[in-house]
C-alpha positions in Angstrom: 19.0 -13.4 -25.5 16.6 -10.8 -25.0 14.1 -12.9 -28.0 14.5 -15.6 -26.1 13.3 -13.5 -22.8 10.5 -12.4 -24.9 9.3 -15.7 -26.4 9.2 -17.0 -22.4 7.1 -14.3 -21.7 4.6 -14.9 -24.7 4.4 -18.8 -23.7 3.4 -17.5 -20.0 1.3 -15.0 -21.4 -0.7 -17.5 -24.1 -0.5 -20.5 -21.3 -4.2 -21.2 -19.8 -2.5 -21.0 -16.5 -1.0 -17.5 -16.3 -1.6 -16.8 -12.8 -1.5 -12.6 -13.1 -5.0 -12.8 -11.4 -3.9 -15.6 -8.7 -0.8 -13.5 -7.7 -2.3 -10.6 -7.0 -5.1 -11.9 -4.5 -1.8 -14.4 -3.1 0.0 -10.8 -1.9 -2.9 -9.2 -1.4 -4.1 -11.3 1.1 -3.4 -8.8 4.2 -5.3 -6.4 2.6 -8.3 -8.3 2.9 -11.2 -5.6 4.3 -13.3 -8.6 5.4 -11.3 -8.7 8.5 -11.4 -4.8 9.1 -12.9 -3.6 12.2 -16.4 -1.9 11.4 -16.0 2.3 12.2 -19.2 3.9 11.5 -19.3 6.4 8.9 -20.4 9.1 11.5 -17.1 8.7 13.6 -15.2 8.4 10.2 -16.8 11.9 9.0 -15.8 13.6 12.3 -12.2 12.9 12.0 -9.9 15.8 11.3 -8.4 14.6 8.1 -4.6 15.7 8.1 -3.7 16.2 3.9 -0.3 14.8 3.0 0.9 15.4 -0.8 3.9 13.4 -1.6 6.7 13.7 -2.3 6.1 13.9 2.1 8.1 12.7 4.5 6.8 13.8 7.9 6.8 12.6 11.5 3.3 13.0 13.9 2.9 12.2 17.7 -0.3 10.7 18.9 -1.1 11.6 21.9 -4.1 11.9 24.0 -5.3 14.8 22.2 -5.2 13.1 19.3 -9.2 12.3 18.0 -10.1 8.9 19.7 -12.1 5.7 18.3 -13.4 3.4 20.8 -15.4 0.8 18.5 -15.5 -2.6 18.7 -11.6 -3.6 19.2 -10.2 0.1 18.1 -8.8 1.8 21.3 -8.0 5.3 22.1 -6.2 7.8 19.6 -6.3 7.6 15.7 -4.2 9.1 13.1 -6.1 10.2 10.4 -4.7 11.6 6.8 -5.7 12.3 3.2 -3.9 11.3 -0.2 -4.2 12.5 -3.4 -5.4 10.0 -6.2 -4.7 12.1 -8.7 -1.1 11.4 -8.9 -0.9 7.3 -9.7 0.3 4.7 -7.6 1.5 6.1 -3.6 4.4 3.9 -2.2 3.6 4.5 1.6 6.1 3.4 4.0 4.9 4.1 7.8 7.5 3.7 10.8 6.0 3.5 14.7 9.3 4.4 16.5 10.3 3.0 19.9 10.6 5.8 22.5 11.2 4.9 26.7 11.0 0.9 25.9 7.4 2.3 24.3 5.7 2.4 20.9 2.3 2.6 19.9 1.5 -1.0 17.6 -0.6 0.7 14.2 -2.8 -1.3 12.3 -4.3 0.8 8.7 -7.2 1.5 7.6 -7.4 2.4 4.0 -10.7 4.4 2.5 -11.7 4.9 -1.0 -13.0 8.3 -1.7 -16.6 7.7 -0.7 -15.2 6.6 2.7 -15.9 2.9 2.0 -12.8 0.0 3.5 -10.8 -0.5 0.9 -7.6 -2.2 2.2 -6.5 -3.5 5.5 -3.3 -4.0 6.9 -3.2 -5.3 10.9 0.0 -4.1 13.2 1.6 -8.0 11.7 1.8 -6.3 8.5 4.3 -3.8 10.6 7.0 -6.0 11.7 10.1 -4.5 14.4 13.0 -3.6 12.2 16.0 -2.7 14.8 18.3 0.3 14.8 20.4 1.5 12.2 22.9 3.6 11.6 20.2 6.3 10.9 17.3 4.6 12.4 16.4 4.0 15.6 14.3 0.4 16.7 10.8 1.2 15.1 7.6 -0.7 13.5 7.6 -0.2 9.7 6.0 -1.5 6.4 5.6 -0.2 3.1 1.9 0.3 1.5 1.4 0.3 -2.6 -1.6 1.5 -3.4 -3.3 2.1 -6.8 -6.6 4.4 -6.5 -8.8 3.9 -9.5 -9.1 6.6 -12.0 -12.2 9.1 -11.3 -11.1 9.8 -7.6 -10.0 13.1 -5.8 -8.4 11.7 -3.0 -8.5 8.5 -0.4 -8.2 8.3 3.3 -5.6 6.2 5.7 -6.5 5.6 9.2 -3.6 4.7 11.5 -5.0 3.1 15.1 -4.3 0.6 17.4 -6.2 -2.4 19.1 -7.0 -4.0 22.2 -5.2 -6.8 21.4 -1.9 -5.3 20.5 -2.4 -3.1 24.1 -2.3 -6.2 25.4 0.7 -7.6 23.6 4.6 -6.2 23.7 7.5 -6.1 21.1 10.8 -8.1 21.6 13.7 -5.7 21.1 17.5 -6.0 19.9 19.4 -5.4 22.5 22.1 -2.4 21.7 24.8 -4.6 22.9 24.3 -7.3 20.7 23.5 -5.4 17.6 26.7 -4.1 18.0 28.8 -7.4 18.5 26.9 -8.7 15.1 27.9 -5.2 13.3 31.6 -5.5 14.3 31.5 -9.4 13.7 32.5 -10.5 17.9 30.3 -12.9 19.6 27.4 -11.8 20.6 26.7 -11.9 24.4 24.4 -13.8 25.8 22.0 -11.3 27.8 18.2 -10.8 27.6 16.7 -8.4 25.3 14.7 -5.7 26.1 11.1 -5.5 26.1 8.8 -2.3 24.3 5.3 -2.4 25.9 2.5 -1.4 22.9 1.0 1.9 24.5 -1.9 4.3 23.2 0.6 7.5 22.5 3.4 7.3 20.0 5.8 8.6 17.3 5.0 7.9 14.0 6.8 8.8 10.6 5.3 8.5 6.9 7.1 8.3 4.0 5.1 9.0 0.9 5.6 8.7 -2.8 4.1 8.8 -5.7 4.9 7.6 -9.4 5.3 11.1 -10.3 8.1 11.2 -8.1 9.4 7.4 -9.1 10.6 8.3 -12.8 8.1 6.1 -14.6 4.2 5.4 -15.3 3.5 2.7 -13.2 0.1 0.7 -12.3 2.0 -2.1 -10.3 5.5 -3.1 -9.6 7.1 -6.6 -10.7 6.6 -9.5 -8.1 10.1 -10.5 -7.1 9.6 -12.6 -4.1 6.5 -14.0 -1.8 7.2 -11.1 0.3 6.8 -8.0 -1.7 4.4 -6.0 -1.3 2.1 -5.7 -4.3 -0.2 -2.7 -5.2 -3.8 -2.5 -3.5 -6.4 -0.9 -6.4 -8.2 1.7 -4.0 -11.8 2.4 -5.1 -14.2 1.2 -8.5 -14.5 3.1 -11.6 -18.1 0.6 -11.5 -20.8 2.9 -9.7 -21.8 0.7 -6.8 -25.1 1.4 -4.1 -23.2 4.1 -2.0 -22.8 3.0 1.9 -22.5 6.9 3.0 -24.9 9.6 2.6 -22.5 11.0 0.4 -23.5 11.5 -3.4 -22.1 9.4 -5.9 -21.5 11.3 -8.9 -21.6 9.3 -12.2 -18.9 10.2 -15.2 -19.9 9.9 -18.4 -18.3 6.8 -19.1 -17.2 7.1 -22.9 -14.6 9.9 -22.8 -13.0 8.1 -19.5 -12.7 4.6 -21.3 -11.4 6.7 -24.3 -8.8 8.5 -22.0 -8.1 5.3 -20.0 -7.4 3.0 -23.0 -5.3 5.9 -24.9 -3.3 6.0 -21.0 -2.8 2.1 -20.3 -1.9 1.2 -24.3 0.6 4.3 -24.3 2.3 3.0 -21.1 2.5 -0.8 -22.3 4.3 0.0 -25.5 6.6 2.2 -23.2 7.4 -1.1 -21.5 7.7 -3.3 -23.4 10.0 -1.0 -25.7 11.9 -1.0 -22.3 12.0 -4.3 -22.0 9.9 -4.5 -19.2 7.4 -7.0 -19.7 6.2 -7.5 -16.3 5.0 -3.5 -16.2 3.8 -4.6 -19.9 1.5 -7.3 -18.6 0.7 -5.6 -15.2 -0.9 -2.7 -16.9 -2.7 -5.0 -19.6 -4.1 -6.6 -16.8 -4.9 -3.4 -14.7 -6.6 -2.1 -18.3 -8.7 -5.0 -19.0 -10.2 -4.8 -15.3 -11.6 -1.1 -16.3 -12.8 -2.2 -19.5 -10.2 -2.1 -22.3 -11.0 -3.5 -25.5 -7.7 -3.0 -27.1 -5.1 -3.5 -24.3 -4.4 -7.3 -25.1 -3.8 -6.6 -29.2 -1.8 -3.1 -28.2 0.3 -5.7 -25.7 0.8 -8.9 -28.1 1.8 -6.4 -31.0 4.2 -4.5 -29.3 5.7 -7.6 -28.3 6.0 -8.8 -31.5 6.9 -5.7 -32.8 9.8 -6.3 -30.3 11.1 -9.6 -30.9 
């Protein structure tokens, strides 16, 4: 069974219609920084950058204390933190909760070290989830980021629009979520209605592969709604769009390191069985250069069958 697992694999993988590349910009699409709101690097620079180091799971208020961006459609107070990118691939999962029939509607702004967009996800990426049992009616979605290799950290910008001030979130109403728990009918009332404010409650759930059990560049695609890791920054030098200085690594002894890192995790896969990881981190390896992740991937295959 399982050579017959891994000789469907090789066919996909020796196919000239593969689509690793055309999946990843499919559920990638809402992190498309075209459609980010322009923040000046000054205002960005200003911000009190709040560090989080996973494993974290903390809860902030906004408030109007908070630091404020009024640009363009960004209104009123911003949460603003640090992650480290020293640590793999970050699973971020952010909650808005629903306080008073209120809750503040976030849309993310994700930064690559040198403060340049690097991902984008608008409040629709945040959909209402209602209450659990140890959950109360919130806003939520999960974040996978990758940053590149060569980075210190990365920024994530938590703010709200104009737009979703204007707009209001639909809520389940306790009565009914019960009836459907307990299996009665469920009555028909109206629901309640959460207006989008400018203040909040928001909870962040951060972790990182250290803390997942495995080496991991990107997790398997099991349906059109996962999530799929965002890479956060370049390990190509590009004209810098700060004033900050962009340092240049010698770039030998980083593609030694990297291709000794990627081939050690793909044989580590695949001798798992795990030949999505396998060809994720192939893939991930040939975009930073690798000259040997392709032969280290079909031989361990083999090696496996």
């Amino acid at each position: 069974m399982k050579k017959k697992i891994l000789a469907f694999y090789l066919s996909l993988f020796f196919s000239s219609t593969f689509p690793v590349v055309t999946q990843a910009a499919v559920f990638n699409a809402s992190a498309d920084v075209s459609v980010a709101p322009a923040i000046s690097q000054d205002a960005l620079q200003k911000l009190p950058w709040h560090p989080i180091v996973p494993p974290a799971s903390e809860t902030f208020k906004i408030t109007a204390a908070n630091p404020q961006i009024n640009q363009g459609d960004i209104q009123g107070s911003v949460a603003a933190f640090t992650l480290p990118a020293d640590r793999g691939s970050l699973e971020i999962t952010l909650s808005s909760l629903v306080n008073d029939r209120s809750v503040f509607a976030p849309s993310v702004l994700v930064l690559d070290e040198q403060m340049r967009p690097a991902a984008f996800y608008p409040s629709s990426y945040f959909p209402y989830e209602r209450a659990g049992v140890m959950s109360g009616d919130r806003l939520e979605g999960t974040i996978k980021l990758t940053p590149s290799l060569g980075q210190k950290q990365i920024y994530l910008l938590v703010y709200t629009t104009r737009q979703d001030l204007a707009a209001t979130t639909k809520l389940l109403d306790p009565a009914k979520a019960y009836a459907m728990g307990v299996g009665n009918a469920v009555p028909d009332i109206p629901d309640p209605i959460a207006q989008h404010g400018t203040t909040g409650e928001l909870h962040l759930k951060v972790r990182s592969e250290q803390n997942m059990g495995s080496v991991m560049i990107g997790l398997p695609v099991t349906s059109s709604n996962a999530p799929a890791p965002v890479v956060v920054g370049s390990n190509t030098p590009t004209a810098a769009t700060t004033s900050a200085p962009v340092t240049k690594a010698p770039a030998e002894p980083v593609l030694s390191d990297t291709e000794a890192y990627f081939n050690n995790g793909i044989k580590q896969a695949v001798k798992a069985g795990d030949i999505d990881k396998a060809l994720k981190l192939m893939n991930e390896a040939e975009k930073l250069g690798s000259t040997t992740a392709r032969k280290t991937f079909i031989s361990s295959v083999k090696g496996k069958g």
